[in-house]
N, C-alpha and C positions, 0 to 999 in steps of 0.2 A: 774736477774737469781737467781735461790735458788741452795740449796746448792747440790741436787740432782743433776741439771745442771750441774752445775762445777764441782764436781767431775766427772760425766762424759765425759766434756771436757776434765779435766785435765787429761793427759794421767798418768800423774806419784801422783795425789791426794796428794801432799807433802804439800803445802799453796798456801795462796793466792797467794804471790809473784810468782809463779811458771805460772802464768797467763800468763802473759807475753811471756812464751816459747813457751808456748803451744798451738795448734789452737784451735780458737772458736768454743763452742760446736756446733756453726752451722754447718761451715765448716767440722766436723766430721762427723755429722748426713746424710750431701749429701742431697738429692734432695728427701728423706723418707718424705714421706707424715704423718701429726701429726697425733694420731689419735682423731675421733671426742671424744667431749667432751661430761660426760656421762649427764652432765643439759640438754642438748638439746633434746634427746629424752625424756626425764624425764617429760621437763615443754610442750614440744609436746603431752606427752600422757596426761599430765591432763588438756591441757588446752582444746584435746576434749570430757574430760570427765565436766568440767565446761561448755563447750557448751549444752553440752544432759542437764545438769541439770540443768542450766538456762533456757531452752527451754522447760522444765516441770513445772516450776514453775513461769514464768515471765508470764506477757501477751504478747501475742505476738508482739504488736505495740510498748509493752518497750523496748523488745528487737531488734527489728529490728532498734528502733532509736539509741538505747547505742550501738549497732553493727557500726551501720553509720556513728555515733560520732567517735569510735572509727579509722575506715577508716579513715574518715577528717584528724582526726589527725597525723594518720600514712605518708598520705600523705603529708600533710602540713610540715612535717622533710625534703622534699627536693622543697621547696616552692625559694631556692636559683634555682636551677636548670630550675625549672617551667618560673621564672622570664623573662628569653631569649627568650619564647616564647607569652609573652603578648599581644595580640595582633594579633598574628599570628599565626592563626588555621592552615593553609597550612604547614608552618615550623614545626608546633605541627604534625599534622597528618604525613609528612612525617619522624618525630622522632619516631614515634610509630612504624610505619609500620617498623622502622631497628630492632623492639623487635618482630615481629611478629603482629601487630595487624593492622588490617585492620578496616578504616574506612570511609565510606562513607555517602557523603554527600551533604544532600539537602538544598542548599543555600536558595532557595527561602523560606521555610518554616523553615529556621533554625535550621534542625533538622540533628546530626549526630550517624552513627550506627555502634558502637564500634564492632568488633568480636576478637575473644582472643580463638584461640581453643589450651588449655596447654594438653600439656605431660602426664597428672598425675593429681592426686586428686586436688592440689590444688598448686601454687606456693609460697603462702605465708609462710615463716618461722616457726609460730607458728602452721601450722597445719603439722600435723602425716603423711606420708604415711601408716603408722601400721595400727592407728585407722579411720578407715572412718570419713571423716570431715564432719560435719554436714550441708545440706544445706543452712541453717540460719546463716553459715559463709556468704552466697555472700552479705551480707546486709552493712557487712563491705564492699563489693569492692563496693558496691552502694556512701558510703561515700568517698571511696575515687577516684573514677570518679569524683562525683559533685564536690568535692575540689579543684582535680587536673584542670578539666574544668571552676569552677570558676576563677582561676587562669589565665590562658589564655585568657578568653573569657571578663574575669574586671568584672562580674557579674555569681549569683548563675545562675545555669540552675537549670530545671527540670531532673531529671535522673531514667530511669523505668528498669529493671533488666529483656529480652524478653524472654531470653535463659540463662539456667546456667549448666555446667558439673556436678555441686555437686546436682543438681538437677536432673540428668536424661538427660538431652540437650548431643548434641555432640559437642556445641561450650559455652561460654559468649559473650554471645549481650547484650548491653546496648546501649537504646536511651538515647541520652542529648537533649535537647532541651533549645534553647539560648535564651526565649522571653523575 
C-alpha cells in the first residue's frame, strides 16, 4: 500500500499505528471499480502502430513467422492447463466450444475446423479497439493454434488461417491438420 492509500484509508491520517482502528482502504472504497491503468492503452496504441511499421518494412514471410513465434509462445504460458488435454481432442474440443469456438471434425482425414466468431476487432490484450488492428495480427493466432494443437495432439500440426475478422471475414477459421 503507498502512502496515498493509507491516508486514504485512514479515516483520521494521524500514523501508522492508527491502522489498526481503522478500515482497510478496501473496505472503504466498496465494490468501485479501479480505474484502468493509463499503460494499457498506451502500449495498445503503439503496439498497433509497431505492427503497421513492421508490416512496411519487413518482408512479409518474416513477419508472419516472428508473428507466429510470437503466438507459440503466448500460448505455450498456459502449456500447464493444455496438459489435461493430451491426448484428448474430444475433451479439448469440448473445452473450446465453453469459450465459444466451434470445431469440427474430420477424423478420417485428420483435419479439424476451428471457428471463433469475436465480439470486436480482436480479443487479444495487446491490440486497440481505438486503432484498427492489423490483419497480420492473425499470424500470431496462426502460432498459437499450432502450439496450443501441438500440445494436445503430442505433435506439430499443419495450421492454414481460411477465414479472419481482421481481414474482412465475419468469422476465424482455422484448419489444423494432424498428419
Amino acid at each position: 500500500m503507498d502512502r496515498k492509500e493509507f491516508l486514504k484509508g485512514c479515516a483520521t491520517g494521524l500514523c501508522a499505528c492508527a491502522a489498526a482502528v481503522c478500515a482497510p482502504a478496501a473496505a472503504m472504497a466498496g465494490d468501485a471499480p479501479k480505474p484502468e491503468d493509463w499503460r494499457l492503452p498506451f502500449v495498445k496504441q503503439r503496439f498497433a502502430k509497431l505492427l503497421a511499421t513492421l508490416s512496411d518494412k519487413m518482408e512479409p514471410a518474416a513477419l508472419d513467422a516472428a508473428l507466429q513465434d510470437m503466438g507459440g509462445f503466448c500460448a505455450s504460458q498456459h502449456d500447464a492447463g493444455l496438459a489435461k488435454f493430451r491426448g484428448d481432442v474430444d475433451g479439448y474440443c469440448n473445452d473450446m466450444a465453453k469459450n465459444g469456438i466451434e470445431i469440427v471434425r474430420d477424423g478420417a482425414h485428420k483435419v479439424y475446423t476451428s471457428t471463433y466468431k469475436p465480439g470486436a476487432d480482436c480479443f487479444c490484450p495487446f491490440n486497440s479497439l481505438a486503432a484498427k488492428t492489423p490483419g497480420v495480427m492473425c499470424n500470431c493466432s496462426v502460432g498459437w493454434t499450432r502450439h496450443s494443437w501441438g500440445v494436445v495432439l503430442g505433435k506439430e500440426p499443419k495450421v492454414v488461417l481460411k477465414e479472419a475478422v481482421l481481414r474482412g471475414g465475419k468469422a476465424c477459421v482455422f484448419e489444423i491438420t494432424a498428419a
